[in-house]
N, C-alpha and C positions, 0 to 999 in steps of 0.2 A: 453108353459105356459106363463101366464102374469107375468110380475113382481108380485112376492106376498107381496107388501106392503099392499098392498089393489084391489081388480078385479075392475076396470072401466066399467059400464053399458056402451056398444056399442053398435051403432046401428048396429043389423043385428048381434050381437055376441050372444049367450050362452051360457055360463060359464056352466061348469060340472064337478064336482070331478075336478076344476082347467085348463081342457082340451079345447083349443079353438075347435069347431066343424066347424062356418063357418067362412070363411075372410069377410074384410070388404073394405071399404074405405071412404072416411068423406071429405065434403067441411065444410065452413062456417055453413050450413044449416044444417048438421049432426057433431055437437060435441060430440065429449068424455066426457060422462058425470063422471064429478067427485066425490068424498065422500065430507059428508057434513062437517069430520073436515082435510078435505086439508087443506095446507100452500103454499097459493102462495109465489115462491122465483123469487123476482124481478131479482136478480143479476145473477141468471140464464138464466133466462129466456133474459135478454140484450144480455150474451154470445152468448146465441142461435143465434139472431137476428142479431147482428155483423159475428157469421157463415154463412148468408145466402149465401153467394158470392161464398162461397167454395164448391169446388164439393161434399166433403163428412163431416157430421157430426157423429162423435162417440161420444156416450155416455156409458162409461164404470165404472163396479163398480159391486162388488160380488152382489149377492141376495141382495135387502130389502130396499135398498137404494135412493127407488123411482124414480129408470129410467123412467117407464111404464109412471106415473103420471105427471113426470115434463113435460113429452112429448105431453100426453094426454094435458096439462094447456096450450104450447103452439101453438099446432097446433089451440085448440080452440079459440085463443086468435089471429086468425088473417084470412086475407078473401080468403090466398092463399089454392090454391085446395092441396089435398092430399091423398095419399091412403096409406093405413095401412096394415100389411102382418103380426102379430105374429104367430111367429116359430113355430115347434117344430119337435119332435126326429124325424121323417117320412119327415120332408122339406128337412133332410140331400138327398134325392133323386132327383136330378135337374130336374127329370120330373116334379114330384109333386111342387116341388120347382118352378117354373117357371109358373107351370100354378097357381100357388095363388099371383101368381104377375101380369100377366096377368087379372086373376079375379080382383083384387083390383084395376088396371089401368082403367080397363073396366068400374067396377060402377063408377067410380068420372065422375061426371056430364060437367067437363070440358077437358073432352076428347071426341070431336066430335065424333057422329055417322059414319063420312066418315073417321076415322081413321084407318091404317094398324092394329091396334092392336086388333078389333071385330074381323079382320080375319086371324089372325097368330094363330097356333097352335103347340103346342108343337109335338114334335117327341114321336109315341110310344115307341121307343127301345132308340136310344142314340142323346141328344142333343148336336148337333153339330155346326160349323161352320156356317154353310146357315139358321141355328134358329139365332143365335148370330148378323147376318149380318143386317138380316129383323127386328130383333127388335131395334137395334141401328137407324136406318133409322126413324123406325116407331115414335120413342122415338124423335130425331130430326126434325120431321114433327111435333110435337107436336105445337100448336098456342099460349099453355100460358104453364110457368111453374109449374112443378108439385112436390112438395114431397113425394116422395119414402120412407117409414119409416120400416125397417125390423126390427121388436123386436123380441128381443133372437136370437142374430146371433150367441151366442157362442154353438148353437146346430147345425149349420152345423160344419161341420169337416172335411169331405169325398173330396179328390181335385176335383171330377168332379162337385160338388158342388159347391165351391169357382171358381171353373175355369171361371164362368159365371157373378162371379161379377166382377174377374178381369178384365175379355177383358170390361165387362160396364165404368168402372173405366179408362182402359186405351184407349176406342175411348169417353168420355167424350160429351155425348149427355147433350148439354148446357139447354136444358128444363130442365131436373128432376136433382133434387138436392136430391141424397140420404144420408139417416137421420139409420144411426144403432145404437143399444141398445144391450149389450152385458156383458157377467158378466165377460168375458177376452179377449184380444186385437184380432179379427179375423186373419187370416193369409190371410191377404191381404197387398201390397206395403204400408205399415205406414208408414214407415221413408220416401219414395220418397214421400207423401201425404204429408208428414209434411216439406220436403226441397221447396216443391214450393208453399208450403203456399196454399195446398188445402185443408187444413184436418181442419175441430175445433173439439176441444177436451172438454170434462167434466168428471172428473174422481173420484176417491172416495173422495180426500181431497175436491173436491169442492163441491161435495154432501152432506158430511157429515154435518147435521144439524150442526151450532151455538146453544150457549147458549139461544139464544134467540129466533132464532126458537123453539131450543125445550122448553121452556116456552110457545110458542105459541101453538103450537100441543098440548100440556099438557092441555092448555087452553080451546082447541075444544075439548080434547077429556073429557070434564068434570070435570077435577083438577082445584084443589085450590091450589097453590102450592107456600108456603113462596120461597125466594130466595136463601134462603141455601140447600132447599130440589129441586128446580128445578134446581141447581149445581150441587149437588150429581148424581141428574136422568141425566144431561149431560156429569160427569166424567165416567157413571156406562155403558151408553150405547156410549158413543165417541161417539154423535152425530147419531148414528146407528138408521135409520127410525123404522127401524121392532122394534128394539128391545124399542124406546118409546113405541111405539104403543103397543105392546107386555106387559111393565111393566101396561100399564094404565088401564085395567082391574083390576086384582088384586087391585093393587093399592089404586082404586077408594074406593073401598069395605074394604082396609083393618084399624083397628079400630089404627093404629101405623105409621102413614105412615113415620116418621124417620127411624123404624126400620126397615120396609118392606125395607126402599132405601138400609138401613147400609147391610143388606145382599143380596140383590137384586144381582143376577149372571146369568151365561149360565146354571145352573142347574135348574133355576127357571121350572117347568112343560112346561107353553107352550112356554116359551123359545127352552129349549130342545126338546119340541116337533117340532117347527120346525125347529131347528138347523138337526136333523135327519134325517125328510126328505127333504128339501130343500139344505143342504149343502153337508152332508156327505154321504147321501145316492150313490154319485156319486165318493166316494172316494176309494180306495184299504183298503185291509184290513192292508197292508204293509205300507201305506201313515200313516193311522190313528193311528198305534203303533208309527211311527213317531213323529206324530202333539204331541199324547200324551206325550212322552217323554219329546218333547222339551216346552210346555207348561209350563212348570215350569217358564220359564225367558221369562221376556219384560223389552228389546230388547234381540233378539238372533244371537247373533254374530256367524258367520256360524262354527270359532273353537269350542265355546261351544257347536256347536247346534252336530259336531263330537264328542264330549266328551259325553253327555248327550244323544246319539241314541247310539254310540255304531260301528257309522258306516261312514266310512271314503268318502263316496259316500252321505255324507247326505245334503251338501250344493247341488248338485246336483238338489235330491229329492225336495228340497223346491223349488229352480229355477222352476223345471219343475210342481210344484202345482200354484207356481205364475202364471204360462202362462196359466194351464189347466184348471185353478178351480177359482183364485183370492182370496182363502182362506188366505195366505199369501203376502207377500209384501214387496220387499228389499226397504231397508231403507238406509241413509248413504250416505257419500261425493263416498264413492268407491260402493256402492249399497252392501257392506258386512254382513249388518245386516237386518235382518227379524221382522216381526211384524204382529201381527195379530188382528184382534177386537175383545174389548176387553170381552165381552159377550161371544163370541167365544172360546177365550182364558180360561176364568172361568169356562166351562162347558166341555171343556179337561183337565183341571186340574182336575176338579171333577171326572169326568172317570175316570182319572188316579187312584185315593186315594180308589175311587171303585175296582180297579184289586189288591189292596196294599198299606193300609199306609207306609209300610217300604219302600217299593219301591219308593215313591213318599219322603218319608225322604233319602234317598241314592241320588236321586237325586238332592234333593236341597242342600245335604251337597258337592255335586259335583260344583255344580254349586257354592257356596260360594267359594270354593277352588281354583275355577276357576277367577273369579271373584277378588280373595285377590292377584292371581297373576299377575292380571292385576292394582294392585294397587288403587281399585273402593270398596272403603268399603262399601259405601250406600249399594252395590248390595251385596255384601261378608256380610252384615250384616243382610240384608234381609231373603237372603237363610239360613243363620245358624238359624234365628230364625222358617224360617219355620222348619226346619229339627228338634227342639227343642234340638239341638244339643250345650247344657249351656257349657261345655270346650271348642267348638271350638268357639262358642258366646265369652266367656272370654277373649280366645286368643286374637280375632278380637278387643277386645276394648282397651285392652292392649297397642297394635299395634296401635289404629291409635284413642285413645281418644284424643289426644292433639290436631293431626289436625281437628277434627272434632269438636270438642269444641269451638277450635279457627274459626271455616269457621261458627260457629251457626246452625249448622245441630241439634237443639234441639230435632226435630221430631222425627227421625230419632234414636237416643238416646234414648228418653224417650221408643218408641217401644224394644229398645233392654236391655234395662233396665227390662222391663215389663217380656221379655221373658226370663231374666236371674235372676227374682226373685227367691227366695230360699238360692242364694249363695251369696247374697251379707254380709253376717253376717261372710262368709272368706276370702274376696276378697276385698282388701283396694281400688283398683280401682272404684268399684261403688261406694259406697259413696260419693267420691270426683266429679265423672262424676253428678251424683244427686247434688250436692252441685252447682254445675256450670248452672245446668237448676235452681234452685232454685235463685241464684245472678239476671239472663236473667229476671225474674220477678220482682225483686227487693227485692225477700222475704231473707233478709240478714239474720236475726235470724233463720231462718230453713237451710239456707246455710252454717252456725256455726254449730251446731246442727250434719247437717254431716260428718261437716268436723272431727271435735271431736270423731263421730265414727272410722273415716279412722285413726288416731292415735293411738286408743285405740287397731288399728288390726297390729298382726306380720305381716313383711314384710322381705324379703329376705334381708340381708345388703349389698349384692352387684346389689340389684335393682335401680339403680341410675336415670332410668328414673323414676319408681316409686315417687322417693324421690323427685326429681324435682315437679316432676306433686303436689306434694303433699304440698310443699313447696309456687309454685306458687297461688294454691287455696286459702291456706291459709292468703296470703297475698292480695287475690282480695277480701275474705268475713271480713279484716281489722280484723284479728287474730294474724298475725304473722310479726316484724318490717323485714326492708331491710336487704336483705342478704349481707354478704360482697362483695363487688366489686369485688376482687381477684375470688369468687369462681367461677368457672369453668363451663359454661351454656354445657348441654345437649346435644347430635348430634345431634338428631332430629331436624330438619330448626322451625316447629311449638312449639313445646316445650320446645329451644331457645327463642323463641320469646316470649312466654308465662312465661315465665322465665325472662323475661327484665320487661316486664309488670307488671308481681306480684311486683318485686323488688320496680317500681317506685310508683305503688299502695299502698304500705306499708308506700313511701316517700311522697306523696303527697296527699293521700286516704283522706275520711270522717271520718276515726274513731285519726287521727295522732291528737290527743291533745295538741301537744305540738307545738314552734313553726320548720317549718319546714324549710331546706336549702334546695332549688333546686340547684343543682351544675352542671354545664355543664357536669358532667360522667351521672346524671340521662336523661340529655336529650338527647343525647350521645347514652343510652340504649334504650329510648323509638327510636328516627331515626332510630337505627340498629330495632328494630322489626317493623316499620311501613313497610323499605326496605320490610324485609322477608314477611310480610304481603299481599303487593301490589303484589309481586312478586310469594307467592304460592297461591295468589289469596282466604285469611283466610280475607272474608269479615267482620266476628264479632270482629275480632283481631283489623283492621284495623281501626276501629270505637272507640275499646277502646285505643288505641294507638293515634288516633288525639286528643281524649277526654283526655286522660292524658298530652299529651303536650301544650294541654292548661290550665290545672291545674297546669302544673310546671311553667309557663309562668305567671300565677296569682302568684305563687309562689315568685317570681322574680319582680314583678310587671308591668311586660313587657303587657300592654294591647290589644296592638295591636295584636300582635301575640297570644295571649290567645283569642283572639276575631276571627281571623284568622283559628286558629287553632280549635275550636269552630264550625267553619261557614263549616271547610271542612270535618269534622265528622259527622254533619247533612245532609252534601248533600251524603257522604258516607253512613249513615246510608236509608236514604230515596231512593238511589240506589237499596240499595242490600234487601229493606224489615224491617228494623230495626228501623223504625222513632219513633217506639211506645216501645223502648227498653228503660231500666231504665239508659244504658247508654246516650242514647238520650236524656234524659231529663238533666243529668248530663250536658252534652255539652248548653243545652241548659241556663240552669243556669252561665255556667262557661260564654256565649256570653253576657246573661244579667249584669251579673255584670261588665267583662268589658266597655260594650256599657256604663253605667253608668258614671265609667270612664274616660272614652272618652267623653263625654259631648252628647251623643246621646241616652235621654230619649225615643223619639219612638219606634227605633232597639230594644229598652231592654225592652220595653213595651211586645212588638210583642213576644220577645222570651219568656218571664215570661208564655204568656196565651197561648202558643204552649207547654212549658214544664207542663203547668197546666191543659190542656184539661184532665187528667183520674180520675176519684174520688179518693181524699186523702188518702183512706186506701188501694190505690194501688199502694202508694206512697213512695220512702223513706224519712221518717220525717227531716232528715237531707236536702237533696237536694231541696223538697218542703220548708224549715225555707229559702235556698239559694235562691229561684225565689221568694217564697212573699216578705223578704225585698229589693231582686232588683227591685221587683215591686214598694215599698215603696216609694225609692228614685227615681225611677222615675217619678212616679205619682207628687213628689213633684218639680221634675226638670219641668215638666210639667203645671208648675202653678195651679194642684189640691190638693192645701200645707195640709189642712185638710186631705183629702183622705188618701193621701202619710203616713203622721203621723199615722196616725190610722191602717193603713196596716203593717208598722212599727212594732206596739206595737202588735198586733193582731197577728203575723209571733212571737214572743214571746211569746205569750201568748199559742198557737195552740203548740208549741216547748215542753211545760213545760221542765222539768227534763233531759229530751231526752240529751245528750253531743253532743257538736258540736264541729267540728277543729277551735283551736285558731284564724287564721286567719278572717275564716267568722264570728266569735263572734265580732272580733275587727270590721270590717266592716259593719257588720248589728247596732254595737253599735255606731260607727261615725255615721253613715246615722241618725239615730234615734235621737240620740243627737243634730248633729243641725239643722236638721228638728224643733224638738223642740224651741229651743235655738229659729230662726226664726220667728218661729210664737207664742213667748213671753209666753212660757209654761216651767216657771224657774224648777217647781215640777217634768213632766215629763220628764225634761232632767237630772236631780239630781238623777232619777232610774234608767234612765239608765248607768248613768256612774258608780253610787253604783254596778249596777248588774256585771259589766265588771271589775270593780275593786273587787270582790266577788273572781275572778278565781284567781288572783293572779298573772300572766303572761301576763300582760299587762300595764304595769308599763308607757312605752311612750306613747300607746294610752291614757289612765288614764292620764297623764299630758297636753295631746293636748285637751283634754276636760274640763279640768281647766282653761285654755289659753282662749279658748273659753268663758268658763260661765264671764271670768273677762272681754274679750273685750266686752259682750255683758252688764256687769254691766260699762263699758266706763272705767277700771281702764287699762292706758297702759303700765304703769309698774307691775302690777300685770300677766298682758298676757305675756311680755315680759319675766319675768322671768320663769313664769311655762314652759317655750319652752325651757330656757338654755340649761337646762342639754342635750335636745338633738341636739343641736345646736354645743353645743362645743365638741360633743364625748361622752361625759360621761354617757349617757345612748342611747342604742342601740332599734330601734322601732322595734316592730314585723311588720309592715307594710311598703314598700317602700314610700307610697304615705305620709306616717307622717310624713316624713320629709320635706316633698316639704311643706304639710297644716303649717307646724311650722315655714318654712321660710318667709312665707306669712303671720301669726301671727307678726314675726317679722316687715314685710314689712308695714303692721297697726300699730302697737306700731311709729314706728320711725316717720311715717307718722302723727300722733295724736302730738307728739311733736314738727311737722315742721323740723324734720331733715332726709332732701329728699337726700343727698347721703346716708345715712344709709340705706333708704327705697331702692333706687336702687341696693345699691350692694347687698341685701338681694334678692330684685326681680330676679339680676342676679344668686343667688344662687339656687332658688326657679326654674326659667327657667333652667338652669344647669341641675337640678336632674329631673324636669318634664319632658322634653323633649326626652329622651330616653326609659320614661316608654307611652307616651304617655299621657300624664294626663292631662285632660284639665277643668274636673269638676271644680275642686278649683279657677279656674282661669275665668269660663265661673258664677260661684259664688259670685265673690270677689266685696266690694264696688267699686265707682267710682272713689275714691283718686286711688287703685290701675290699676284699668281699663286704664287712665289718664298714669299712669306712664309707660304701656305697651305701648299706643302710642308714648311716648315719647323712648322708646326702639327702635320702628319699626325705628325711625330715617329715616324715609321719602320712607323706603322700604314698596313694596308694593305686594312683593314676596305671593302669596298665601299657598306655601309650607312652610315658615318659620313659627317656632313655635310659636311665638311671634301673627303675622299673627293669626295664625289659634285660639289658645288662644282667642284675640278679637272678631273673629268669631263665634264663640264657643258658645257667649252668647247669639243669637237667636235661639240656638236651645233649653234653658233651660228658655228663655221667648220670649214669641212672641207676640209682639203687635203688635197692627193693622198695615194694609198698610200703606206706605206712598209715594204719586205722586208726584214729581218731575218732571220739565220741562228738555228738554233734555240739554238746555244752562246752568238749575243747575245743571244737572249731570255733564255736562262737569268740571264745577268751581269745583264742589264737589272734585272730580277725582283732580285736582291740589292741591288741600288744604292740602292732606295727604305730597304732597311733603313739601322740607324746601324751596319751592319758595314764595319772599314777592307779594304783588297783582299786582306792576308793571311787575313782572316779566310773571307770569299768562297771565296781562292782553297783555301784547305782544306775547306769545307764544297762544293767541285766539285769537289775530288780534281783540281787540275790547280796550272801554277805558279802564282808570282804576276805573271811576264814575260806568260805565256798572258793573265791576266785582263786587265794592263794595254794587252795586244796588241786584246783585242774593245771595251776601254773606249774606246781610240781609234775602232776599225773605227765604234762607238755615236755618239761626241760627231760625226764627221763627217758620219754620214746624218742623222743629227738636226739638224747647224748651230747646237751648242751646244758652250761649252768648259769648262763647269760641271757637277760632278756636280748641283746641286739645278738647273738649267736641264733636264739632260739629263730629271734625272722629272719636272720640269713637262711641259715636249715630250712627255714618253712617254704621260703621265696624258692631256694634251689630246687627242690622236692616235688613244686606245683602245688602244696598246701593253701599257698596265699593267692589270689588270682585276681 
């Protein structure tokens, strides 16, 4: 029989009830004609071609998989002679067998009439030795090469059959390149074929259609087919020819086509019709109680697949279906486990539930059983739910919610959830596991909601993982403050770790109002669970664990590392699938405001409209209020001072009522306020600082904003004193960074009065506290009086790592003016100028005069628009001239 993917009109063939009646053979002149929706497969067809050199080509793969066709595309597709020989049950005879090889050698037109092979004849009774001898000879006489192509070689069987290919094989008549098509490996030397590199192979994974083939095929065969549904028809059939081919009728016709996919299985009608007689009809009735049994699990590890027949010889039994039939297929680094396709698979299951639902639930409670003792809950969860089996379902979540929460197997969950509805109105466990896919979306009010349930349920008092689990939820959906340090985390590695995380979540979360201590025990807590994290490989933990330690890091006003720590929870998240996770956007916020910061308005650009790509009401209003005003301030660092402001205000306005944590009120209200203050909007900065002073716990922000509206009314005893109280101790800021903007308030005051060591040691005080948080806004901000006095800091250093350095620096990337060209002799001068050398000294260390130096020091101060040497390296340092 042909492949039955589809019959190939042959010349000289007739197809009947499937049965080939005559042989054939085919040059150039006589192609295989094709079906009108074939899929030419380039990458196949290459393989072929690169086989040409090798003695033998196998193409091997169960039924359906379009051996017949790829074969037919490429013999047609090229001008070498060939003759064609498909099989069948009667070739198992080497009489018959030989003479339809003979027949097919005979017709190809490029085997001369004065060849031995017109007049070799097969033996009536037994082909022997002196047939074998004479056709090798004959085959070697041959003048051009010929492909030999046997389809359906896996219907010989019988050794006096094979016996005839092997001695062909092993006197290797260099004309004929034979070409086999087979649904399992013939019993011919393969491995010796394949150690001297004579053999090429194509086997099911290679056959098995792509996504996009089968889009293609879907295409010819008449489908319209969006991309989520030409998925499903790829996940449904694994790539499986027949079985596109097979769903596209139906299909075509039917008035749902989502639905037709969502159930689309090996039960389908002419699926199973011809799964029955193409597959199975060739199977035992002993094999098929088998297949049935173990149908239940994909993958079948050959212990389960003992557990689940019943029969300690059963890995055996599959081996020997792998070789006989291709039905199956060891899988696996040690070849241990089995697999089948998966059409195939669905329409054994089905059989199965046909001979006994109970039976078919016995065995998936076996299989879960099995499954939970190999510590594989996905599979142990699976099965229980098939089995509808809601106590050992319970158990199973019991046991391994926390790792599974923490790895973001939501899926996975939400299914088992599903199938243990009814009891979760006893079982404090679900809710909380619901509460956790609820957070994953950011729906924080319905993740409350459950949590509230799981409290309101008795619970065993010596349930302590319980308690934990329940503990930790409630402090990720910002219900419940940090547990005491002292108390004693969990055994379980994930629900330890989960248990560190709730803790600092409580510490450092969105809903913590008040101001918060990051203390080296909470970061301390989150390192131990990120360890655990990376280590049991809990990819969702791991994501909120970087995302919180860059929270405690804002916390502390450590930016750099909040920025850090930010940047490696996004590549984490985008690793493992989670970029579009409302942690993800969390990190993404927490990178933007740093980058802010840091004096790096684009970074914080980039991260704001990454954390803002999903429509708002998919949003948590909190974390969105956190990207629009870093957006804010960036846009404004950015010299789009309008924009920035109005983004500002609008990120409050979009907020209303909503509570936000102290911290980000203080800092969306500094941004806003001297944004304002800047572009001479006395009114809009006077509501904001009202708003901020409203809460009552921001007493030192409140006074740096005072500081401000007076330096900007030019009063510098009035700025100066509103800063005191934080200057001298006596009042404590909720913000690190306030302290740095207050000594630089100071460093203006002193400066407005002309008294420049005041200003300095203020600046050194201002440098002092900046420089360990990383903070370079204020500084990348600040007038020229102080710009001025940073150079005179740098004291002739030209260190790019010093803070000082970078500070100066700082301020092109929060305004950028035009280019400016430079000859390279003023680069050179330029480049001295920062040191403390006078121009004679310059101008000896250039080998030129001191007229010459004075000559480029002008050409400098006037492209610059400075008439000061320490103007001219400010200018230069700001611009990126100096580096």
């Amino acid at each position: 029989m042909i492949d039955p993917v589809a019959t190939p009109a042959l010349p000289g063939v007739v197809p009947e009830s499937g049965e080939v009646v005559v042989r054939v053979s085919g040059t150039s002149a006589a192609i295989l004609r094709l079906p009108p929706e074939f899929v030419t497969r380039p990458a196949l067809l290459a393989a072929l071609d690169r086989g040409e050199d090798s003695s033998v080509t196998l193409v091997c793969a169960p039924p359906g998989y379009g051996k017949t066709l790829l074969l037919a595309d490429w013999l047609g597709r090229s001008d070498l002679p060939y003759a064609w020989v498909p099989l069948d049950d009667e070739d198992d005879d080497p009489r018959r067998l030989w003479s339809s090889v003979l027949t097919a050698l005979r017709a190809c037109p490029q085997v001369p009439r004065s060849s031995a092979l017109h007049s070799l004849v097969v033996p009536r009774t037994r082909v022997g030795a002196d047939f074998f001898i004479d056709l090798v000879e004959a085959l070697v006489a041959l003048p051009e090469r010929v492909r030999l192509v046997l389809d359906d070689v896996h219907r010989l069987r019988s050794p006096e059959a094979l016996h005839g290919l092997k001695l062909l094989l092993r006197h290797r008549p260099s004309p004929v390149h034979l070409v086999l098509a087979s649904r399992i490996d013939p019993a011919l030397p393969l491995a010796r074929l394949r150690l001297e590199s004579r053999l090429c192979e194509l086997r099911t994974e290679q056959l098995r259609f792509s996504a996009k083939e089968t889009v293609a095929l879907a295409d010819r065969c008449g489908l319209s087919l969006t991309g989520s549904q030409a998925a499903v028809l790829h996940a449904r059939t694994d790539g499986w020819v027949a079985g596109i081919r097979l769903a596209a009728l139906p299909l075509r016709e039917h008035p749902d086509p989502d639905r037709f996919l969502a159930a689309f299985s090996g039960d389908e009608r002419p699926v199973a019709d011809y799964l029955v007689s193409e597959v199975f009809s060739h199977v035992s009735a002993e094999e098929s109680e088998l297949l049935r049994r173990v149908s239940v699990s994909d993958p079948l590890p050959t212990p389960l697949a003992v557990e689940l027949s019943g029969r300690a010889d059963a890995a055996d039994l599959l081996s020997r279906l792998e070789h006989s039939t291709g039905l199956v297929v060891a899988s696996g680094p040690h070849r241990t486990e089995f697999r089948m396709q998966e059409l195939m698979r669905s329409y054994l299951t089905a059989d199965l539930y046909r001979h006994g639902p109970a039976a078919a639930g016995d065995l998936h409670r076996q299989a879960a059983r099995w499954w939970a003792a190999q510590d594989r809950p996905l599979e142990a969860l699976r099965h229980a739910a098939q089995a509808g089996d809601r106590p050992l379902l319970r158990a199973l979540l019991h046991r391994w919610a926390a790792e599974l929460v923490a790895r973001g197997e939501h899926l996975e969950l939400r299914r088992a959830l599903a199938a243990a509805e009814g009891d979760s109105a006893a079982d404090a466990w679900l809710p909380l596991i619901s509460a956790h896919l609820y957070l994953a979306t950011g729906d924080r009010p319905a993740a409350q909601v459950a949590v509230r349930r799981a409290w309101n349920l008795d619970a065993a008092p010596d349930d302590t993982d319980l308690a934990a689990f329940r503990t930790a939820t409630s402090q990720l959906a910002d219900m419940t403050g940090p547990t005491r340090p002292h108390d004693p985390p969990p055994g379980d590695a994930a629900l330890t770790a989960l248990t560190f995380v709730g803790r600092t979540a409580a510490e450092v979360g969105p809903a913590r109002t008040t101001v918060p201590v990051a203390t080296a025990a909470v970061l301390a807590d989150l390192e131990s669970a990120l360890a655990l994290a990376q280590d049991r490989h809990l990819g969702l933990l791991e994501v909120q664990c970087l995302c919180l330690i860059g929270a405690a890091a804002s916390v502390d006003g450590h930016h750099a590392r909040a920025a850090s720590a930010a940047a490696a929870a996004l590549s984490a998240a985008a690793a493992q699938g989670w970029q579009d996770s409302t942690w993800a956007t969390r990190a993404q916020a927490i990178l933007a405001h740093a980058s802010v910061a840091r004096a790096e308005p684009s970074r914080a650009l980039d991260a704001v409209r990454a954390g803002l790509r999903s429509p708002p009401a998919e949003q948590d209003a909190v974390v969105r209020f956190a990207l629009r005003s870093a957006g804010g301030g960036a846009l404004f660092d950015l010299g789009d001072r309008q924009s920035g402001l109005l983004e500002l205000q609008q990120a409050h306005a979009e907020l209303g009522a909503t509570p936000v944590p102290v911290q980000l009120a203080m800092a969306a209200a500094l941004l806003e306020h001297r944004a304002a203050l800047l572009l001479g909007s006395s009114t809009a900065a006077g509501t904001s600082m009202s708003r901020l002073a409203a809460r009552g716990d921001a007493e030192g922000e409140v006074l740096l904003m005072r500081a401000w509206t007076a330096a900007a009314a030019g009063s510098a005893s009035g700025a100066r004193a509103s800063v005191a109280p934080l200057l001298d101790g006596s009042l404590r800021p909720g913000l690190p960074s306030t302290l740095v903007e207050a000594w630089l308030v100071e460093v203006w005051g002193a400066l407005r009065v002309n008294d420049r060591p005041a200003a300095r040691a203020a600046l050194q005080k201002a440098l002092g506290r900046a420089a360990p948080l990383d903070l370079l806004r204020p500084f990348a901000l600040a007038g020229p009086g102080l710009r001025i006095l940073l150079v005179d800091q740098l004291g002739g250093v030209r260190d790019p790592t010093d803070f000082a350095f970078r500070c100066l620096a700082a301020r092109r990337q929060v305004d950028q003016p035009p280019a400016l060209q430079l000859s390279s002799r003023e680069q050179d001068v330029l480049g001295h100028l920062v040191s403390l050398s006078n121009l004679g000294e310059i101008a000896d260390d250039l080998a030129v005069s001191v007229n010459t130096v004075k000559s480029h020091v002008r050409a400098i101060y006037g492209k610059l628009g400075v008439n000061t040497r320490r103007t001219a390296v400010l200018t230069a340092l700001e611009r990126g001239l100096l580096t």
